[in-house]
GULUM-773134 format. One line per 5 residues: number of its first residue (from 1); their letters; for each residue y, z, x of C-alpha. Coordinates in nm, 3 decimals, always signed. Each point is the difference from the previous one (the first is absolute). Example, Ala and Ser with C-alpha at 12.3 -4.5 7.8 and 13.67 -1.06 7.14 Angstrom:
2
1) AS) -0.450,+0.780,+1.230 ~ +0.344,-0.066,+0.137
***
This chain:
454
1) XXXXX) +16.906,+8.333,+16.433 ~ -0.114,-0.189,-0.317 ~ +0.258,-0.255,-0.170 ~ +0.203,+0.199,-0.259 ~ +0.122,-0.100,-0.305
6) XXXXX) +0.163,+0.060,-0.315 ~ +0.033,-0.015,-0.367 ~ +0.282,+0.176,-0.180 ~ -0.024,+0.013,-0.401 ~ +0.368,-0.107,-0.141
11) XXXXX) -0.146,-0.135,-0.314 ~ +0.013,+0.291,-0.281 ~ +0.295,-0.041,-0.279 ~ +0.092,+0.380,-0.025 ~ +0.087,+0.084,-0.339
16) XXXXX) +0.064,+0.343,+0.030 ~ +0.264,-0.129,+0.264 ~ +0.158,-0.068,-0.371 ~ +0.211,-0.248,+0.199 ~ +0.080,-0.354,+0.008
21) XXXXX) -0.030,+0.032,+0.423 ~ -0.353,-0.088,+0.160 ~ -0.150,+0.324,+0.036 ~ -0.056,-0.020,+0.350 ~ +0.356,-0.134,+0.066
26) XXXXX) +0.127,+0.337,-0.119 ~ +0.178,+0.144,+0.319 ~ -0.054,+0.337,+0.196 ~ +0.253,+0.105,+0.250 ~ +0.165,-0.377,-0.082
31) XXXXX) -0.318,-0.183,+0.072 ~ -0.216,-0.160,-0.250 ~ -0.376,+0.171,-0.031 ~ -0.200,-0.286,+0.184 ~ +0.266,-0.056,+0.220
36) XXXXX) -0.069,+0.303,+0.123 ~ -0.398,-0.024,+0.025 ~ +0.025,-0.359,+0.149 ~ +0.192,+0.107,+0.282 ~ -0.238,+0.297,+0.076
41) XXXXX) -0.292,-0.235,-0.021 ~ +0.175,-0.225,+0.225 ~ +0.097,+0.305,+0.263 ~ -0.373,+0.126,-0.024 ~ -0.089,-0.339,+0.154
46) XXXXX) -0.178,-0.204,-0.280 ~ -0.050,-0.399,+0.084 ~ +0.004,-0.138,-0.310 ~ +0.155,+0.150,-0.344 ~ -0.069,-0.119,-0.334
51) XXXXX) +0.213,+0.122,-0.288 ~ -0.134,+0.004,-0.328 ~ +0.261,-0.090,-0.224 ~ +0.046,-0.067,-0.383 ~ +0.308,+0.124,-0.213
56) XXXXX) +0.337,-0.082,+0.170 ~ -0.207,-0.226,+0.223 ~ +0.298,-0.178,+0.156 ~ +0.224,+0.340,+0.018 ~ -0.285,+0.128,+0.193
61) XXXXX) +0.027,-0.290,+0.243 ~ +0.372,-0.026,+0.020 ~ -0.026,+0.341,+0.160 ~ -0.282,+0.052,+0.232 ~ +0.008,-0.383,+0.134
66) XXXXX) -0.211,-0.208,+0.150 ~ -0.114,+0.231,+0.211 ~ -0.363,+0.073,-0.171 ~ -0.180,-0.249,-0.222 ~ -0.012,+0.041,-0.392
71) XXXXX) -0.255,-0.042,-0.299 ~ +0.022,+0.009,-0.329 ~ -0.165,+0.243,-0.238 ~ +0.085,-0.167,-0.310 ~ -0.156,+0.233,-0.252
76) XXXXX) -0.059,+0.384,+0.140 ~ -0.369,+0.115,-0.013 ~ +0.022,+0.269,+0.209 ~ +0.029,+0.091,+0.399 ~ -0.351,-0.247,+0.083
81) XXXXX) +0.138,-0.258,-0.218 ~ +0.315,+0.003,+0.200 ~ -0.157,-0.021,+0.343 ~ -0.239,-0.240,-0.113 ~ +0.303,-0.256,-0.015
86) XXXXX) -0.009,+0.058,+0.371 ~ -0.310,-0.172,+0.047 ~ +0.089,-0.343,+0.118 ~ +0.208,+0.119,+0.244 ~ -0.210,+0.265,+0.205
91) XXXXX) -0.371,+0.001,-0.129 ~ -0.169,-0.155,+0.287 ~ +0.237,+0.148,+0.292 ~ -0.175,+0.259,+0.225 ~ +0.168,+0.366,-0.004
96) XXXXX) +0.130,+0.250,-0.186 ~ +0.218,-0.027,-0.311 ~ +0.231,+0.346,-0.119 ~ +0.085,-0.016,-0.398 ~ +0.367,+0.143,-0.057
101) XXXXX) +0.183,+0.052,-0.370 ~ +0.309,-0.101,+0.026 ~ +0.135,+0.239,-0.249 ~ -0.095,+0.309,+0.273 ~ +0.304,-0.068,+0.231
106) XXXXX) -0.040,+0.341,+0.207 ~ -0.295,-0.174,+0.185 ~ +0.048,+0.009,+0.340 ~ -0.107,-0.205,+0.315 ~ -0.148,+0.280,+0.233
111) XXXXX) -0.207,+0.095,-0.296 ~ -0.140,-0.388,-0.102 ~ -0.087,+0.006,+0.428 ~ -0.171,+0.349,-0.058 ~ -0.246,-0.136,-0.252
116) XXXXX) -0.039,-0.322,+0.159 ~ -0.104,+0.222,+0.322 ~ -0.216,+0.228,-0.221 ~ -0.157,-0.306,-0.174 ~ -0.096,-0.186,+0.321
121) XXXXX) -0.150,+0.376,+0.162 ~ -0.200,+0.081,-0.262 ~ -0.153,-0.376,-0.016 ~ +0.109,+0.003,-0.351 ~ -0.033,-0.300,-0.235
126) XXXXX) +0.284,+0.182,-0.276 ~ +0.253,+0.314,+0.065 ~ +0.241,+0.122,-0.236 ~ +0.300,+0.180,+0.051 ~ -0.006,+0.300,-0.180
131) XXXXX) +0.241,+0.272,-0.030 ~ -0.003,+0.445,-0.133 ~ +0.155,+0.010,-0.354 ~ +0.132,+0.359,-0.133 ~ +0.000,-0.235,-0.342
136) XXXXX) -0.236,-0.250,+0.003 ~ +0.071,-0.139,-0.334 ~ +0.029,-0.374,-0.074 ~ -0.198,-0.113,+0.338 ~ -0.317,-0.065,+0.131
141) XXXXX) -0.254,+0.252,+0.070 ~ -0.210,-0.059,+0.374 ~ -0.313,+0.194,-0.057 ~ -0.204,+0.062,+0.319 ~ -0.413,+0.071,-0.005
146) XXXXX) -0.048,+0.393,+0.194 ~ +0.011,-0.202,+0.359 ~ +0.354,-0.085,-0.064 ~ -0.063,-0.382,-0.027 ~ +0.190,-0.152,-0.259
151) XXXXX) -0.232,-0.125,-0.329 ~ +0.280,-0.148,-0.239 ~ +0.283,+0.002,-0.142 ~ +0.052,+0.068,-0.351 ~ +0.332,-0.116,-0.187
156) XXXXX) +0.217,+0.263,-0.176 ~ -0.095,-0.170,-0.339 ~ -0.390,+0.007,+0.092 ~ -0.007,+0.366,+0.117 ~ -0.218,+0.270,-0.129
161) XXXXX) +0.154,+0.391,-0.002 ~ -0.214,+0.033,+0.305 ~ +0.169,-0.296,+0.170 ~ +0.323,+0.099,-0.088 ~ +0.067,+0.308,+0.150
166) XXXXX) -0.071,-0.179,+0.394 ~ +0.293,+0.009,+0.178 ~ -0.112,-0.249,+0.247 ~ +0.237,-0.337,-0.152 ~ +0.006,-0.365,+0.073
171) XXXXX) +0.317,-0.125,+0.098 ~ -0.082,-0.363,-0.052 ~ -0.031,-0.103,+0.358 ~ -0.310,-0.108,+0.187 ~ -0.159,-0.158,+0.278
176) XXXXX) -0.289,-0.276,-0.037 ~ -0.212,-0.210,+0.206 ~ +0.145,-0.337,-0.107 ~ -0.300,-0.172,-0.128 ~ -0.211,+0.278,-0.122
181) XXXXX) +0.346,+0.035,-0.249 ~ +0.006,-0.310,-0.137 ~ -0.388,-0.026,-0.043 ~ -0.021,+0.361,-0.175 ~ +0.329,-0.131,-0.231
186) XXXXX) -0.239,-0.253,-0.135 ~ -0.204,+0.258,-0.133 ~ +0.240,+0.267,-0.146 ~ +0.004,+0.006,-0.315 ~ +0.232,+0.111,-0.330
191) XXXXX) -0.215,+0.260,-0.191 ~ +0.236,+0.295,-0.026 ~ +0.276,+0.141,-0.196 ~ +0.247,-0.251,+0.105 ~ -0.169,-0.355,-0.058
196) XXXXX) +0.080,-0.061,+0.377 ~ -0.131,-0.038,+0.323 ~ +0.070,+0.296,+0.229 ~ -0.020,-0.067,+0.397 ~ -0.130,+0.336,+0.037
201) XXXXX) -0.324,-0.157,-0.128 ~ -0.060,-0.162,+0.331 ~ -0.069,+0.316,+0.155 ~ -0.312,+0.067,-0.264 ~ -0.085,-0.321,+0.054
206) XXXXX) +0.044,+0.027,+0.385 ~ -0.229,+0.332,-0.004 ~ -0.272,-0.141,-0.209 ~ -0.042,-0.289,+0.285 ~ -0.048,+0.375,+0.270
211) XXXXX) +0.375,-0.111,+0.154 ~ +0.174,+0.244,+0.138 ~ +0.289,+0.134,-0.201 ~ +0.289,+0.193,+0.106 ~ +0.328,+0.204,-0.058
216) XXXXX) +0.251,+0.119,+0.190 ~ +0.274,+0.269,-0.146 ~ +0.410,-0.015,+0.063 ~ +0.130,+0.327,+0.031 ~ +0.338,-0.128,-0.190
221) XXXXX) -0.055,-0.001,-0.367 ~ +0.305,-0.187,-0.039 ~ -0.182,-0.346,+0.179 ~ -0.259,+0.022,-0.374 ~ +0.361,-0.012,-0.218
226) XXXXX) -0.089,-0.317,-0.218 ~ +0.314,-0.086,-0.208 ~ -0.075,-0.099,-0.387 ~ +0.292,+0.204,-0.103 ~ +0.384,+0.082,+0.062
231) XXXXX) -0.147,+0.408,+0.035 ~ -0.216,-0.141,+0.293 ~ +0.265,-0.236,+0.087 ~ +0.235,+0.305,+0.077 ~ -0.267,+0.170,+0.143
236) XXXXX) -0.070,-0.257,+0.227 ~ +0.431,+0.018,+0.119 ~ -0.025,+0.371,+0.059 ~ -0.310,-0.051,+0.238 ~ +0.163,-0.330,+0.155
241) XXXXX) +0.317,+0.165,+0.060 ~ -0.157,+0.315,+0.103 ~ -0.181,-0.199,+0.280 ~ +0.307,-0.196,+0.086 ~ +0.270,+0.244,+0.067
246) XXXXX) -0.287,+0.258,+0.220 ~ -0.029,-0.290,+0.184 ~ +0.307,-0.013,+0.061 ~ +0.046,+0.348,+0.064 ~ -0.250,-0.021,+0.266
251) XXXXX) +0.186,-0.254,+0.151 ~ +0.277,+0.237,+0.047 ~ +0.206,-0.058,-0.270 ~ +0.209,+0.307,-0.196 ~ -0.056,-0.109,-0.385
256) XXXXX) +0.147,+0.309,-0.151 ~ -0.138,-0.014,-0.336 ~ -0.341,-0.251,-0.009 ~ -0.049,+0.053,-0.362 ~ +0.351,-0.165,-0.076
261) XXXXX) -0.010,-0.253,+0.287 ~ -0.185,-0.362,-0.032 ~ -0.005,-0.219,+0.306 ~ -0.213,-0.359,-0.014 ~ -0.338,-0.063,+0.138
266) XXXXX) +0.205,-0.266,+0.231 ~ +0.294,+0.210,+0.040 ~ +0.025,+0.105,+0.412 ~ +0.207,+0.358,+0.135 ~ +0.074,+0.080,+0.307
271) XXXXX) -0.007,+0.375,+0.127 ~ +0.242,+0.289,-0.098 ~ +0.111,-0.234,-0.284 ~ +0.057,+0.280,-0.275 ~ -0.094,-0.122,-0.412
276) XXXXX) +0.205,+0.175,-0.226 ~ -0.133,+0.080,-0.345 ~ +0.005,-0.311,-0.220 ~ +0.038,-0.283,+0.230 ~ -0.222,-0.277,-0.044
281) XXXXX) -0.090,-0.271,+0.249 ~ -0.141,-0.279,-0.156 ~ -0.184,-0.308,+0.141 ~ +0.020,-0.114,+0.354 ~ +0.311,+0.268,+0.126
286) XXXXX) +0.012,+0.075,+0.347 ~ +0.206,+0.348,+0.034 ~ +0.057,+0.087,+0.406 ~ -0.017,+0.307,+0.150 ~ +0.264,+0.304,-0.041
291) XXXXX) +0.110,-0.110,-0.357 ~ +0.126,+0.149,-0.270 ~ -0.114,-0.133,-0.327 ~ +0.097,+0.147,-0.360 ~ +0.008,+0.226,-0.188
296) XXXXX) -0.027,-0.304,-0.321 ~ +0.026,-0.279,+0.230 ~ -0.267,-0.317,-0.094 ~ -0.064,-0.244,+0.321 ~ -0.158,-0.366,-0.061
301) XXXXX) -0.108,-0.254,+0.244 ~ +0.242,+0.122,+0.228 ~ +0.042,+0.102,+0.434 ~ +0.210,+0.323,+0.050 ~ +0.103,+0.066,+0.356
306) XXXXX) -0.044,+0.291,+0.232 ~ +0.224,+0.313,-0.125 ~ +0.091,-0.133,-0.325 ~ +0.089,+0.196,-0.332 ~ -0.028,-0.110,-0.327
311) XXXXX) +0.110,+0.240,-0.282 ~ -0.073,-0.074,-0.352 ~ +0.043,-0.389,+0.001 ~ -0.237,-0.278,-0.058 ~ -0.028,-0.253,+0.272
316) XXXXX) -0.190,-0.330,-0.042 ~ -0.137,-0.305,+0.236 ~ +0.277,+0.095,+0.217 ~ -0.040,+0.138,+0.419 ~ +0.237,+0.256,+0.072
321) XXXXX) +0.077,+0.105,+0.411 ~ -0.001,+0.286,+0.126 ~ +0.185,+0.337,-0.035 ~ +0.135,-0.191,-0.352 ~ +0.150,+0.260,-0.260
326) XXXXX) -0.136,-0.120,-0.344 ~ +0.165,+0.161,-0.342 ~ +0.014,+0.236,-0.211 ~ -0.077,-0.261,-0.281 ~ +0.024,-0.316,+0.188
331) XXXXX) -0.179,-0.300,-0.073 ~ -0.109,-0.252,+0.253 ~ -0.127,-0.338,-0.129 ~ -0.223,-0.277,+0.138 ~ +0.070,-0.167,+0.268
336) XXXXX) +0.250,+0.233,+0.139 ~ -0.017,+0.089,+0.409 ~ +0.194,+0.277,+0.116 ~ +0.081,+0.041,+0.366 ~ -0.026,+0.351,+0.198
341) XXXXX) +0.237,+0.294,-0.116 ~ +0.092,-0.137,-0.284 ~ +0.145,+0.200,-0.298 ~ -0.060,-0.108,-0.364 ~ +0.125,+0.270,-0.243
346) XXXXX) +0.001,+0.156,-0.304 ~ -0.036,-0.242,-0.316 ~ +0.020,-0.356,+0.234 ~ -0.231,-0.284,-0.053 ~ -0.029,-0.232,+0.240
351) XXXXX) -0.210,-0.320,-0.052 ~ -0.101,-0.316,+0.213 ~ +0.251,+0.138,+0.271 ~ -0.028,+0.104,+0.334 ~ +0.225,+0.286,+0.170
356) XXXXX) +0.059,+0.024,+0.389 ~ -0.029,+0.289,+0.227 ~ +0.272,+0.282,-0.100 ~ +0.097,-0.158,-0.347 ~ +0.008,+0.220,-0.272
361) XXXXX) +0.058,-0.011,-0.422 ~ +0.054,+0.382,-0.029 ~ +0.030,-0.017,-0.385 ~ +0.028,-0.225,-0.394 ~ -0.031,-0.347,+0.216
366) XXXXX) -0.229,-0.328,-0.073 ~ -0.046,-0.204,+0.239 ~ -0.175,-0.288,-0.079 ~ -0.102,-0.318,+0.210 ~ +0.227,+0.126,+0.253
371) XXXXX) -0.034,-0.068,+0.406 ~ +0.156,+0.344,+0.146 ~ +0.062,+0.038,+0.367 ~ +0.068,+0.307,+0.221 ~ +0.164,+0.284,-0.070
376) XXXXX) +0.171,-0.095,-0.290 ~ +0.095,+0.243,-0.253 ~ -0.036,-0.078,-0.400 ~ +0.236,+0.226,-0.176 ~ -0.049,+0.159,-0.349
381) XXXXX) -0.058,-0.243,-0.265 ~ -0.057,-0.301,+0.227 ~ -0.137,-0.297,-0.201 ~ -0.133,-0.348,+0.177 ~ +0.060,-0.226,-0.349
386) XXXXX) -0.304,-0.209,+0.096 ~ -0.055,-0.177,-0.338 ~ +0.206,-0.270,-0.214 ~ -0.201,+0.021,-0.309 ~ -0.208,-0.321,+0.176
391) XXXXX) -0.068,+0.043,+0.347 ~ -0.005,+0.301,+0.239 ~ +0.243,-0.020,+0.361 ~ -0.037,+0.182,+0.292 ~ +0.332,+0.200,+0.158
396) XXXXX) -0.008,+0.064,+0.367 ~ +0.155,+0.284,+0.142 ~ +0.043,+0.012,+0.377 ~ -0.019,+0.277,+0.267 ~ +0.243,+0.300,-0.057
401) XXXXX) +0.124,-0.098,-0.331 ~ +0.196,+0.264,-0.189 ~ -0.052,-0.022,-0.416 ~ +0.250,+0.234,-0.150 ~ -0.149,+0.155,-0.376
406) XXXXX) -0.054,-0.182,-0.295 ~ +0.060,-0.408,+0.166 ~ -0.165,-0.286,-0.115 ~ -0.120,-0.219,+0.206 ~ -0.083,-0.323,-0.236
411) XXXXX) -0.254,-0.243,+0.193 ~ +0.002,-0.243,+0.182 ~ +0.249,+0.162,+0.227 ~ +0.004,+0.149,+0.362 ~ +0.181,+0.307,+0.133
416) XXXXX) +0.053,-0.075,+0.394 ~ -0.066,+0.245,+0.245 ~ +0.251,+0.319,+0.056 ~ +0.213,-0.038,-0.306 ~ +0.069,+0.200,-0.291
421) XXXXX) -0.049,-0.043,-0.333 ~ +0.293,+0.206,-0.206 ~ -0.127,+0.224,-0.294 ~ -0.062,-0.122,-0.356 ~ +0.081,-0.392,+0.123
426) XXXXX) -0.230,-0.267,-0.169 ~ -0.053,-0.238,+0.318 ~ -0.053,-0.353,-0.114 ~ +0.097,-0.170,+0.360 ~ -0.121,+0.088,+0.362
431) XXXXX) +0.127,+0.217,+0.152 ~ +0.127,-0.027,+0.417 ~ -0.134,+0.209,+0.253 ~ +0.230,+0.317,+0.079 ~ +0.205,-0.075,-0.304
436) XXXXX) +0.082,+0.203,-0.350 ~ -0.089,-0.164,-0.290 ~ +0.209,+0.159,-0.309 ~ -0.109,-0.162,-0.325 ~ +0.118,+0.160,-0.332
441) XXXXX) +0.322,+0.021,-0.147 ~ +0.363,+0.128,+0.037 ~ -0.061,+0.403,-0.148 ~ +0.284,-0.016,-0.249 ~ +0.083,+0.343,-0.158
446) XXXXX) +0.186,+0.009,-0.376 ~ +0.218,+0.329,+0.011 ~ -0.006,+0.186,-0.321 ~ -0.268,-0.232,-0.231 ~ -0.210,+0.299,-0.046
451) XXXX) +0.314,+0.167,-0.175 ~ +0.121,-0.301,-0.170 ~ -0.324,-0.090,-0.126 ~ -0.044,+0.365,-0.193
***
């Protein structure tokens, strides 16, 4: 197997974006574009990377890493003028080298191994990846001579009526011998429409030397989607998403309405979880098996146990047990842990807390920087006052604590374990194991002020 490499073009400003964000750091399915095609270049086994990178330069790097190498394209000349900038770093290596925009983030690793494999059988020197268009408009054409060998490719702008009405696109991806593309790039030049030099050049200039040229066709459209503009940039969702949740499907997974469910490229399900219409898992969520999830509910960075149910509530960098009852309309924030069969209710936010096996917040409660233990029970109304205007305290509740409805617990304070906390007390002290703890005032009742007031 030769040495494999690759060059992903990052570099292009996208002004049709009409956005201040670096085209190619506009997200699908939560994930910026190159993001995506990095990763798949990565998966589909490629030694060395090189991203091409201009506009938003540092943006670019703050998100992919150090995990490829990068060169600047300080003024864009076109697609050979961008891979050019590649030159010092792979020209003399042995191998082959796969071009990849990185505004096409439906590109996929088994289909950058396909033409690899197609490109080393056919003893290629260039392959493109080319894909069917019912609309080819706007990319392009690959004309093939009547053996089926590929002679050029014209660009949309360069195109005769003839050449427009192929069918037969160029997705922007190929597959070179390493050297022969950085020898033929010295050559290409920028007579067209454009001012610019075109890689697609290389394969004329390839042919003309009697190399062997080739192409090898995706059967998934969707893989060609370049992204210039937010219609393509929605288009490009819809497929995403579309791939995503069959995926998921497959994987045994009930998602009862996948045009009105979004789950993350690094979100993880386990089987006979069931997706309700409207929930949305975003980034790295890890849902278990025999969930419940939704409808409305949005899931971020977060682990839910085995058997869980979330109903309409948004849940964040949090890990939630198993057979936990979540909402209707609860909100868990960061940094929250919640133990097995734990109950969080109705309109409750709970925040940098965790919650022991059994506890439960049925209903109107925050609980905020809060240790909970087991089986305790947070009645109606419940508040943890965590913050002093300056600092935030933690309040510890032990094991088989009683809250009765609408207390205040005001932090730092700890409720023992066993006792009771009475109804609408304000508890500023701690509070002994097995003991009551009745904080509010004498009720005093004024017979008659009603009357004598009118």
């Amino acid at each position: 197997m030769n040495n494999r490499y690759g060059v992903v073009l990052a570099a292009g400003q996208g002004k049709r974006m009409k956005s201040d964000l670096y085209k190619v750091l506009h997200p699908v399915c939560g994930r910026p574009m190159v993001e995506h095609v990095v990763n798949q270049a990565a998966e589909a086994g490629l030694d060395d990377i090189v991203t091409v990178i201009g506009h938003g330069a540092e943006a670019v790097k703050e998100h992919i890493g150090d995990r490829v190498s990068y060169v600047l394209q300080e003024e864009q000349q076109g697609t050979g003028h961008a891979v050019i900038q590649a030159e010092n770093h792979l020209k003399d290596k042995e191998g082959v080298t796969v071009v990849l925009c990185g505004d096409t983030p439906l590109i996929r690793a088994e289909t950058v191994e396909s033409l690899i494999e197609h490109h080393e059988q056919t003893k290629a020197k260039a392959t493109v990846l080319t894909a069917h268009a019912h609309d080819p408009s706007g990319y392009g054409r690959v004309l093939r001579n009547d053996k089926g060998q590929v002679q050029r490719i014209v660009e949309e702008k360069d195109a005769g009526p003839a050449d427009k009405k192929v069918t037969e696109i160029n997705t922007g991806t190929y597959c070179f011998d390493n050297k022969l593309l950085f020898e033929a790039l010295r050559e290409v030049g920028n007579e067209n429409a454009q001012g610019e030099f075109y890689l697609p050049d290389v394969l004329e200039i390839l042919k003309s030397r009697g190399e062997v040229l080739s192409a090898w066709q995706t059967a998934d459209f969707s893989e060609a989607i370049g992204v210039n503009d937010r219609v393509a940039l929605a288009e490009a969702e819809k497929a995403m998403k579309k791939r995503i949740n069959t995926y998921w499907l497959k994987e045994g997974v009930t998602i009862v309405d996948p045009d009105h469910t979004y789950i993350s490229p690094d979100a993880v399900i386990g089987r006979d979880t069931t997706l309700h219409p409207g929930t949305i898992l975003n980034g790295a969520v890890e849902v278990e098996g025999n969930c419940d999830i939704g409808p409305h509910s949005e899931i971020t960075d977060s682990c839910i146990g085995d058997g869980s149910i979330v109903r309409q509530s948004v849940i964040s960098d949090s890990r939630i047990g198993c057979r936990v009852k979540i909402g209707p309309y609860a909100h868990i924030r960061p940094a929250s842990e919640l133990a097995d069969d734990v109950k969080i209710g109705n309109f409750v936010e709970v925040k940098k807390s965790s919650f022991g096996n059994g506890s439960k917040a049925p209903h109107l409660s925050y609980i905020g920087d809060a240790e909970v233990g087991d089986r305790v029970n947070m009645g109606c109304g419940s508040i943890t006052v965590n913050y002093d205007g300056k600092q935030k305290y933690t309040t510890t509740i032990e094991d088989d604590v009683f809250v009765g409805c609408n207390a205040n617990l005001i932090a730092p304070v700890k409720v023992e374990e066993g006792a009771y906390v009475a109804a609408g007390s304000t508890i500023t002290d701690d509070v002994p194991e097995h003991s009551l703890s009745i904080a509010r005032s004498k009720q005093t009742n004024k017979e008659g002020y009603v009357k004598n007031k009118e």
